[in-house]
PDB file of N, CA, C and O in Angstrom:
ATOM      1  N   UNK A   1      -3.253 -15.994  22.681  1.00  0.00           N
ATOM      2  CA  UNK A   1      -1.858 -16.085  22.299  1.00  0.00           C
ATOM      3  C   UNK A   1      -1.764 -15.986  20.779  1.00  0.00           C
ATOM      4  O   UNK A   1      -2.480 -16.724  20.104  1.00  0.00           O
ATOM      5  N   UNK A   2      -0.991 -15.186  20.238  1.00  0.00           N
ATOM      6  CA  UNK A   2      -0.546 -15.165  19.031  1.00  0.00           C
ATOM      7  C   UNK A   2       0.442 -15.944  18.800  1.00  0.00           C
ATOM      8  O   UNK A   2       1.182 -16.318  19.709  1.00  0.00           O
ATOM      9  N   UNK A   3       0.673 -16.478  16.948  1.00  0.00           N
ATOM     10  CA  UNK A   3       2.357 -17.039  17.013  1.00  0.00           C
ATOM     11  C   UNK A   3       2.250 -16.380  15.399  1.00  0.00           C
ATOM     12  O   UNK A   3       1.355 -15.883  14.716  1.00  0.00           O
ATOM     13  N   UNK A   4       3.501 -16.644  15.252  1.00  0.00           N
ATOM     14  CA  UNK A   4       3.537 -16.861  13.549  1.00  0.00           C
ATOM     15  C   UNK A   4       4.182 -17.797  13.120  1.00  0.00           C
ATOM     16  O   UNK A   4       5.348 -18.046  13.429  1.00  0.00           O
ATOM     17  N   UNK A   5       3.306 -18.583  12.156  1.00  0.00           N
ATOM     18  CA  UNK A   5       3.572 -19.297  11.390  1.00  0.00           C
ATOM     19  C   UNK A   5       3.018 -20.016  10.496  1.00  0.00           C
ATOM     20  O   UNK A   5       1.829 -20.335  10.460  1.00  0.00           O
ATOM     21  N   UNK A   6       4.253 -20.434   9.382  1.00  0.00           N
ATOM     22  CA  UNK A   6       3.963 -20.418   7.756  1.00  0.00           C
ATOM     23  C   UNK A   6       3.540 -19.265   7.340  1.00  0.00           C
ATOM     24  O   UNK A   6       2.591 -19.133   6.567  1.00  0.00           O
ATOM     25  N   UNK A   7       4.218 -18.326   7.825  1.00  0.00           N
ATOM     26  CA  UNK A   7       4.154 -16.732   6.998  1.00  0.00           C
ATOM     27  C   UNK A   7       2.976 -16.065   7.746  1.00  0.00           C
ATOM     28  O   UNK A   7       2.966 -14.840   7.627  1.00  0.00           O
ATOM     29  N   UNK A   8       2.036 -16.568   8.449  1.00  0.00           N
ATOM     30  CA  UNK A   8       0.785 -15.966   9.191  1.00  0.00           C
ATOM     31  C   UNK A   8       1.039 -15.988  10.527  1.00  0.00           C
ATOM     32  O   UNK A   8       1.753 -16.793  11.126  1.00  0.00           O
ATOM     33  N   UNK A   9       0.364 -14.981  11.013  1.00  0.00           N
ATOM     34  CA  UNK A   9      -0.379 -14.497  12.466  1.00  0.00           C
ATOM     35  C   UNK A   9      -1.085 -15.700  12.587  1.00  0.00           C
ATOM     36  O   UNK A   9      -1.629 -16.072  11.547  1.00  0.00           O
ATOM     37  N   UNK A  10      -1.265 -16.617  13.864  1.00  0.00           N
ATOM     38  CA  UNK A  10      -2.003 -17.711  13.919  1.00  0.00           C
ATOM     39  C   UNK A  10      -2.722 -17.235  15.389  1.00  0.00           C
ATOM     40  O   UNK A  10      -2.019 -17.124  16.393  1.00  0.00           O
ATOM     41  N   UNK A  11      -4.055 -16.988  15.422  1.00  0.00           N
ATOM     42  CA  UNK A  11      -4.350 -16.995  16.792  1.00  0.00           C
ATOM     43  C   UNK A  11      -5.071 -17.944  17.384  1.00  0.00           C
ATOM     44  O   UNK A  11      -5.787 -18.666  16.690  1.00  0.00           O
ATOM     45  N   UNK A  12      -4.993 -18.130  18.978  1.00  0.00           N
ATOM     46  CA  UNK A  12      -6.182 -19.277  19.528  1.00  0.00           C
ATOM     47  C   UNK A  12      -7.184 -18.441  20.494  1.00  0.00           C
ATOM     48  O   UNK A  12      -7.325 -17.221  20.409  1.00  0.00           O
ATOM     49  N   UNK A  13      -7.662 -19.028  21.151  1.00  0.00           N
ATOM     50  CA  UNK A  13      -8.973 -18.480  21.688  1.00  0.00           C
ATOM     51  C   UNK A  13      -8.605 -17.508  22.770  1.00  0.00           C
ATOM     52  O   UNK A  13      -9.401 -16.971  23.542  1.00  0.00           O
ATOM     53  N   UNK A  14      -7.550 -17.375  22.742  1.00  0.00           N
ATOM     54  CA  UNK A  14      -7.085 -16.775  24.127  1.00  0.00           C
ATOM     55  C   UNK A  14      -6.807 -14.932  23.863  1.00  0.00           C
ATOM     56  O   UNK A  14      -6.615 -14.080  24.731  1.00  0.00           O
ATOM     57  N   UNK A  15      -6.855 -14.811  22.824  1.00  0.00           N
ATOM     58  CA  UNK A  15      -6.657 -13.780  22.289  1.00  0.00           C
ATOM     59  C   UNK A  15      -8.015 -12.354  22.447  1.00  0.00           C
ATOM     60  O   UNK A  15      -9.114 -12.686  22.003  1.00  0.00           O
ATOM     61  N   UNK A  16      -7.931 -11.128  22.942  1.00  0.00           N
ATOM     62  CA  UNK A  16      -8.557  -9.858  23.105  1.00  0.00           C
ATOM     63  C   UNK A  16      -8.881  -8.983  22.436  1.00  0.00           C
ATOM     64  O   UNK A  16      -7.912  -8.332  22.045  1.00  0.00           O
ATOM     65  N   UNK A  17     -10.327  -8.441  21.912  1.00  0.00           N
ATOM     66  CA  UNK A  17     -10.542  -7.209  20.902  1.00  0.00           C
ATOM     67  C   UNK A  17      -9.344  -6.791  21.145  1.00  0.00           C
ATOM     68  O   UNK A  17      -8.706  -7.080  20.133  1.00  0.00           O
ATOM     69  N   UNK A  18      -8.400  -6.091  22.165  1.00  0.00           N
ATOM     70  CA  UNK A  18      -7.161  -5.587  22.343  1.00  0.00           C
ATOM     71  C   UNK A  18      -5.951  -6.004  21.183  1.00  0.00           C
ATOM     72  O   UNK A  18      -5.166  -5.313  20.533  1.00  0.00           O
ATOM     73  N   UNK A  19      -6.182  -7.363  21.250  1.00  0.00           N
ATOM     74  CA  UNK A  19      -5.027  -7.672  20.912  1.00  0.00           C
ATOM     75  C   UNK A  19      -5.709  -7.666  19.117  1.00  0.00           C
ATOM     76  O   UNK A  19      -4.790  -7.165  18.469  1.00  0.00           O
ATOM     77  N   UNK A  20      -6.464  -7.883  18.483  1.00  0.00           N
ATOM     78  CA  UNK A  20      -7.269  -7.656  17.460  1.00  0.00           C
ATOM     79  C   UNK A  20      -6.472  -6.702  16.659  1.00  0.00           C
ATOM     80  O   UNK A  20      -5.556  -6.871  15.854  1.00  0.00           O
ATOM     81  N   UNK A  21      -7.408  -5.080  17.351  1.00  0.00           N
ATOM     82  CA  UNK A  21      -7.519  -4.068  17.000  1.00  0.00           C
ATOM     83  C   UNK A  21      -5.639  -3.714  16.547  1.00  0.00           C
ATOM     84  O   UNK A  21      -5.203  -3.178  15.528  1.00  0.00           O
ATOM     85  N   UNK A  22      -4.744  -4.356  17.968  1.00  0.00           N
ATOM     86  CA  UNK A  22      -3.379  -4.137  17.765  1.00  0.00           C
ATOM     87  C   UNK A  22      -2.617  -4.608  16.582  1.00  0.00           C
ATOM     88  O   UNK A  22      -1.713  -3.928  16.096  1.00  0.00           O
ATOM     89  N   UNK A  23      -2.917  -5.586  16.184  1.00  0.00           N
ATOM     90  CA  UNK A  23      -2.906  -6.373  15.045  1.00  0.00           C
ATOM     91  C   UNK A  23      -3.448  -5.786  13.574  1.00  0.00           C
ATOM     92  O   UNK A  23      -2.930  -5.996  12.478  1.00  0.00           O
ATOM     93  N   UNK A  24      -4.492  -5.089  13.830  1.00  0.00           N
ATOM     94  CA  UNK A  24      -5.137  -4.113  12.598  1.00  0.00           C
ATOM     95  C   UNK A  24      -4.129  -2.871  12.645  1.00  0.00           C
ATOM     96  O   UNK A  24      -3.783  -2.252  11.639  1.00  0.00           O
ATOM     97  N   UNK A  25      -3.795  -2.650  13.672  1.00  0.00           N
ATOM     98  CA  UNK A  25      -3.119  -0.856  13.331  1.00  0.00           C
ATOM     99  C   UNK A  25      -1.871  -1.534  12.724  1.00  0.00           C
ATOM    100  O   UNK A  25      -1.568  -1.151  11.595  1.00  0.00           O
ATOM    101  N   UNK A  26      -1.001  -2.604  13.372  1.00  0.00           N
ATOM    102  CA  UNK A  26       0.096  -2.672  12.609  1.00  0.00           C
ATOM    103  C   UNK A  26       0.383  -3.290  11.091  1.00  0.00           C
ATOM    104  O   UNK A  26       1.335  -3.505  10.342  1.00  0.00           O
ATOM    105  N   UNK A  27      -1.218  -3.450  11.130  1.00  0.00           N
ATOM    106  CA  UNK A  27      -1.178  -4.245   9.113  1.00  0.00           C
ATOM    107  C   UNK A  27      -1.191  -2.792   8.816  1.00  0.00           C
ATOM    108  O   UNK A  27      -0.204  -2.227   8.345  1.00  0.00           O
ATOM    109  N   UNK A  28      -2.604  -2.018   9.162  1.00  0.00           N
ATOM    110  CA  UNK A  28      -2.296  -0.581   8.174  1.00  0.00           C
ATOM    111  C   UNK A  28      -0.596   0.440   8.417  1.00  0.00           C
ATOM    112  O   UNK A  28      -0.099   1.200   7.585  1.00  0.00           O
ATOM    113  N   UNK A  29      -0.062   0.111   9.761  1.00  0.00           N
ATOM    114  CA  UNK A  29       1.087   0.544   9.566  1.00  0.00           C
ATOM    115  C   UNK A  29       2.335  -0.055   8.555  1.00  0.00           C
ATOM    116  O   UNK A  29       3.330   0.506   8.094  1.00  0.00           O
ATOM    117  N   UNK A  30       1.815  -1.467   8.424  1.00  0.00           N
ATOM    118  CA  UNK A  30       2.816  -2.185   6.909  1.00  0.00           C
ATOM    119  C   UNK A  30       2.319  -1.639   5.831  1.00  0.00           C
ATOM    120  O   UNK A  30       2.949  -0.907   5.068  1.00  0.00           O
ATOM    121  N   UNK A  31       1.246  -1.945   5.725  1.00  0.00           N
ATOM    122  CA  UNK A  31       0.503  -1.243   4.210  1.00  0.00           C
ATOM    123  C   UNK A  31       0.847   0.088   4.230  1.00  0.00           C
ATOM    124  O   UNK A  31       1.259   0.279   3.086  1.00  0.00           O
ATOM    125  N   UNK A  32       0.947   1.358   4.968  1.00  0.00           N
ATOM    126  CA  UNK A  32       1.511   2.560   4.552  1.00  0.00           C
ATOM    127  C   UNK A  32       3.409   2.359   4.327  1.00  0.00           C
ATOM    128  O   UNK A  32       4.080   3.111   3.620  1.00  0.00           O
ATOM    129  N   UNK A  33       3.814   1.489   4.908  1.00  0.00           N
ATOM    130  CA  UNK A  33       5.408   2.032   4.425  1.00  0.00           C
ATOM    131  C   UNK A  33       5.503   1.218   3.087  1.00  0.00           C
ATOM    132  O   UNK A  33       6.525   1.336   2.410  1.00  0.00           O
ATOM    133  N   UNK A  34       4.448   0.368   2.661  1.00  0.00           N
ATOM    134  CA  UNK A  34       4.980  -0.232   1.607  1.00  0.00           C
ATOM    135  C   UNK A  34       4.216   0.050   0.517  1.00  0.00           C
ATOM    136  O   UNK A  34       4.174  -0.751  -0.417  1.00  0.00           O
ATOM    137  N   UNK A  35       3.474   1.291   0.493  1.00  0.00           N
ATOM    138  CA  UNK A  35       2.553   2.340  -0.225  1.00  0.00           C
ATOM    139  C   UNK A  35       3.971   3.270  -0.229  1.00  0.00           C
ATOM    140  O   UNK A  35       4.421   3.460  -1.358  1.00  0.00           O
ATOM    141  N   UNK A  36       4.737   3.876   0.897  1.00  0.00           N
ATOM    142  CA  UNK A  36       5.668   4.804   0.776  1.00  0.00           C
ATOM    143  C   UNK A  36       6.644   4.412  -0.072  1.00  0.00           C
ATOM    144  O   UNK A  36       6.994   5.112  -1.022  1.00  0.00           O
ATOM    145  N   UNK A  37       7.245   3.076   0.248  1.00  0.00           N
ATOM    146  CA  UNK A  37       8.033   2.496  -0.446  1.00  0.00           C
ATOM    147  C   UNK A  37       8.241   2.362  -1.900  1.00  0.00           C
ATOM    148  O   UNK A  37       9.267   2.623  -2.529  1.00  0.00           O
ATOM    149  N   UNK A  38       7.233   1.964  -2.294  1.00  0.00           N
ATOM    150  CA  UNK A  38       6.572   2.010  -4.193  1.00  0.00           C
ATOM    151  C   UNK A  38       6.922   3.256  -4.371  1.00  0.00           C
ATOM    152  O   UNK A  38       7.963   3.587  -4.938  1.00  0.00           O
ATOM    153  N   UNK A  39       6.019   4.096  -3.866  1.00  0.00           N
ATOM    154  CA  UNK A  39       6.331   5.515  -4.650  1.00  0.00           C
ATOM    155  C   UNK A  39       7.383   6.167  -4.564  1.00  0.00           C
ATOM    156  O   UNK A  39       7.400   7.275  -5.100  1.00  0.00           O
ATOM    157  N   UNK A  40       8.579   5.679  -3.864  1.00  0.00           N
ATOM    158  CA  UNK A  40       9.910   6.543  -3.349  1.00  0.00           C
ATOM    159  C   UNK A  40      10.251   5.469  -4.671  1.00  0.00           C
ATOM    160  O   UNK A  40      10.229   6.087  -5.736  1.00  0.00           O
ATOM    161  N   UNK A  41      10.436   4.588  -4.764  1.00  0.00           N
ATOM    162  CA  UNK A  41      10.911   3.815  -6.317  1.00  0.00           C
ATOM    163  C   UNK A  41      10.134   4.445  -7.494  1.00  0.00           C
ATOM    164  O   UNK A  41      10.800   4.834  -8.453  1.00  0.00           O
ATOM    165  N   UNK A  42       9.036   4.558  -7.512  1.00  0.00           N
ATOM    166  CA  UNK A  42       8.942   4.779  -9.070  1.00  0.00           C
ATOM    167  C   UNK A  42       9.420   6.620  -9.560  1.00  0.00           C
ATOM    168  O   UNK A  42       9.846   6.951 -10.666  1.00  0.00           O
ATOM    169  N   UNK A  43       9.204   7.455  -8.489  1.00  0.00           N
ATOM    170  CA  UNK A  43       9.803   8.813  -8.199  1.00  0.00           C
ATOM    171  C   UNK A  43      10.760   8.854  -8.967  1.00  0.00           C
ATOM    172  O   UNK A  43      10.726   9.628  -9.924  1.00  0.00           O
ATOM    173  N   UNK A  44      11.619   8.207  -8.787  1.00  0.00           N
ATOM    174  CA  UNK A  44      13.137   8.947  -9.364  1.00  0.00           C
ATOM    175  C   UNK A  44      13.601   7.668 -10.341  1.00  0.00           C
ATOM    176  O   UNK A  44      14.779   7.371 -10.538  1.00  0.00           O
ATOM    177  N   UNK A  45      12.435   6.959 -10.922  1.00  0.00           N
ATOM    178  CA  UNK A  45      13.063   6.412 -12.077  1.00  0.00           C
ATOM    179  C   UNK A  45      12.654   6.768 -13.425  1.00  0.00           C
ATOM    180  O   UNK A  45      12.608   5.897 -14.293  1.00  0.00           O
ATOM    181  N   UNK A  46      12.307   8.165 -13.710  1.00  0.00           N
ATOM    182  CA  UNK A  46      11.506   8.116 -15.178  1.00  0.00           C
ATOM    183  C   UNK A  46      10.003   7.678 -15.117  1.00  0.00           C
ATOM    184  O   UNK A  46       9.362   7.585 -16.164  1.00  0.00           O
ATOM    185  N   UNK A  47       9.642   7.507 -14.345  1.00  0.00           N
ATOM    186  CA  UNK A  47       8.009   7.222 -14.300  1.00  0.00           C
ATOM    187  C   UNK A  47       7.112   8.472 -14.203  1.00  0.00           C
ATOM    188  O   UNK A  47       6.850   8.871 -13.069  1.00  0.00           O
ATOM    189  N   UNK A  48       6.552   9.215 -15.396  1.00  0.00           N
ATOM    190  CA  UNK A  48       6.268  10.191 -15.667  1.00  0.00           C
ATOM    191  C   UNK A  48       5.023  10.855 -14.102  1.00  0.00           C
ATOM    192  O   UNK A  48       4.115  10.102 -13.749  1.00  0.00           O
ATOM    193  N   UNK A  49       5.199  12.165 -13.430  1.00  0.00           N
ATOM    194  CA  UNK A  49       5.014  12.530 -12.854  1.00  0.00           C
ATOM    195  C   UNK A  49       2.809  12.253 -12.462  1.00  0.00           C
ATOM    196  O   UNK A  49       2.059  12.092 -11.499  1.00  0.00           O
ATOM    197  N   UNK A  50       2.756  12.346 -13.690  1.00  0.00           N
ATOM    198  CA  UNK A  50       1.087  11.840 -13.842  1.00  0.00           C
ATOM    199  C   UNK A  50       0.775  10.479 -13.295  1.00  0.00           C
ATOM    200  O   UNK A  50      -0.302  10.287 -12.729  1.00  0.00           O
ATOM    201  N   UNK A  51       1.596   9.596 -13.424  1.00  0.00           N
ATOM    202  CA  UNK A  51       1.358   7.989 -12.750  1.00  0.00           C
ATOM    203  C   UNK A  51       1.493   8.101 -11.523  1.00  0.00           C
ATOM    204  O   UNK A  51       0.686   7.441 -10.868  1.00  0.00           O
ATOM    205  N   UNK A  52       2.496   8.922 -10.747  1.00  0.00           N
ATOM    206  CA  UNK A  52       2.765   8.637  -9.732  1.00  0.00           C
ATOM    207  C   UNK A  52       1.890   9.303  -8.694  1.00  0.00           C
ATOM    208  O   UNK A  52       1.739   8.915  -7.535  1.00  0.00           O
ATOM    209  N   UNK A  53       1.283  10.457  -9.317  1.00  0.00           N
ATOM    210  CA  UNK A  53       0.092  11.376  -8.774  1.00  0.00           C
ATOM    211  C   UNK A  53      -1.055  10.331  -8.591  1.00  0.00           C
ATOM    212  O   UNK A  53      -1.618  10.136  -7.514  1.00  0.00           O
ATOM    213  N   UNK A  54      -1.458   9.419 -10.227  1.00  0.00           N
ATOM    214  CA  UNK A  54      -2.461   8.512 -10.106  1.00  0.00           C
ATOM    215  C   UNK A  54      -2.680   7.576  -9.048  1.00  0.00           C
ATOM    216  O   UNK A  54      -3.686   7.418  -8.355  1.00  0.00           O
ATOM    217  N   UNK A  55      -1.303   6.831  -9.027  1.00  0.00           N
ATOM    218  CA  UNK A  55      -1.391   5.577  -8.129  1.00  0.00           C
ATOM    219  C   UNK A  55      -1.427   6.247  -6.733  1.00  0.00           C
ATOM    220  O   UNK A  55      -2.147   5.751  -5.867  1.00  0.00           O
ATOM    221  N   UNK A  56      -0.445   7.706  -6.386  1.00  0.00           N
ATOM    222  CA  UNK A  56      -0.791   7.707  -5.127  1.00  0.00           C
ATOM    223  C   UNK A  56      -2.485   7.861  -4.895  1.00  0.00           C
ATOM    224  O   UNK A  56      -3.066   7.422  -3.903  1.00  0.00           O
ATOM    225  N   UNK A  57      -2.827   8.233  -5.480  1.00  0.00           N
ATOM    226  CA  UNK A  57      -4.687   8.525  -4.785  1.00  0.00           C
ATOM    227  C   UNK A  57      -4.669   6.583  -5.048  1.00  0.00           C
ATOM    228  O   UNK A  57      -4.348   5.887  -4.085  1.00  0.00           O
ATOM    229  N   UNK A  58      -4.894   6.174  -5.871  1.00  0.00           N
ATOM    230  CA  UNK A  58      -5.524   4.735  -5.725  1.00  0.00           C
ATOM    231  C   UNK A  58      -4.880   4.183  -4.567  1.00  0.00           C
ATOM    232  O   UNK A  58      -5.441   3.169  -4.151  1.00  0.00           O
ATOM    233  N   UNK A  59      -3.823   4.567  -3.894  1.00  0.00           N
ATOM    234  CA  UNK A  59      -3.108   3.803  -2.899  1.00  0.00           C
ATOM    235  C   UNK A  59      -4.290   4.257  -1.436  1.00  0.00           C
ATOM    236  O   UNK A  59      -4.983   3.750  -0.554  1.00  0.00           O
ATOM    237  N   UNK A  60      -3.773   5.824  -2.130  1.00  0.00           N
ATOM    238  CA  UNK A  60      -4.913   6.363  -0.894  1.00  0.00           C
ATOM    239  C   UNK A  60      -6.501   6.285  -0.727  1.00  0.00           C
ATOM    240  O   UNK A  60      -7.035   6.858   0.222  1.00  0.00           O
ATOM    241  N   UNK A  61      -7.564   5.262  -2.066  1.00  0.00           N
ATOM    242  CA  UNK A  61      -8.532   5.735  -1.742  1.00  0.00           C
ATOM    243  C   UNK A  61      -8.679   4.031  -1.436  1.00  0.00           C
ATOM    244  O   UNK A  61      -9.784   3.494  -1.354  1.00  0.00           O
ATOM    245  N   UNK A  62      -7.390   3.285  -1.285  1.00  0.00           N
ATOM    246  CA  UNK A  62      -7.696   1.907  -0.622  1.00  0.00           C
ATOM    247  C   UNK A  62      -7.714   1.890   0.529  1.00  0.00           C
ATOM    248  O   UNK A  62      -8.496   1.171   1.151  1.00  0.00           O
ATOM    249  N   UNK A  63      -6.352   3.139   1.422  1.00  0.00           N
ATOM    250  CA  UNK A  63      -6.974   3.016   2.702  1.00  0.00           C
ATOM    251  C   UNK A  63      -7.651   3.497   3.331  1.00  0.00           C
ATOM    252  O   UNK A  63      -7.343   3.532   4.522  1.00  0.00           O
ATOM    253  N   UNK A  64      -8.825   4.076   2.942  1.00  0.00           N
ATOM    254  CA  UNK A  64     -10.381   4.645   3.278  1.00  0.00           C
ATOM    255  C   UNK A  64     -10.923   3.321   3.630  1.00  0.00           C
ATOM    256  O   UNK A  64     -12.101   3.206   3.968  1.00  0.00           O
TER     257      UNK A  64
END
């Protein structure tokens, strides 16, 4: 069984590689919209085109 709380995923013993692995795809699915997110903000504020090239690879060679 999963719950959340105090801001965390809390699990007990009852829990399945299944339910694991499900839990891993949807962190890397948060971590990409909030990788998308950053860069749709710094895009169109004056943040010179070279930074935003930079950080995207560092964004991208974190989720390797």
């Amino acid at each position: 069984m999963i719950k959340f709380e105090y801001n965390m995923l809390v699990l007990n013993n009852a829990f399945s590689e299944e339910d694991v692995k499900q839990i891993g795809d949807y962190a890397e699915y948060v971590r990409s919209q909030e990788r998308e997110r950053i860069i749709a903000l710094l895009e169109p504020n004056g943040v010179p085109e070279y930074w935003v090239e930079r950080l995207t690879h560092l964004f991208n060679l974190e989720n390797k």
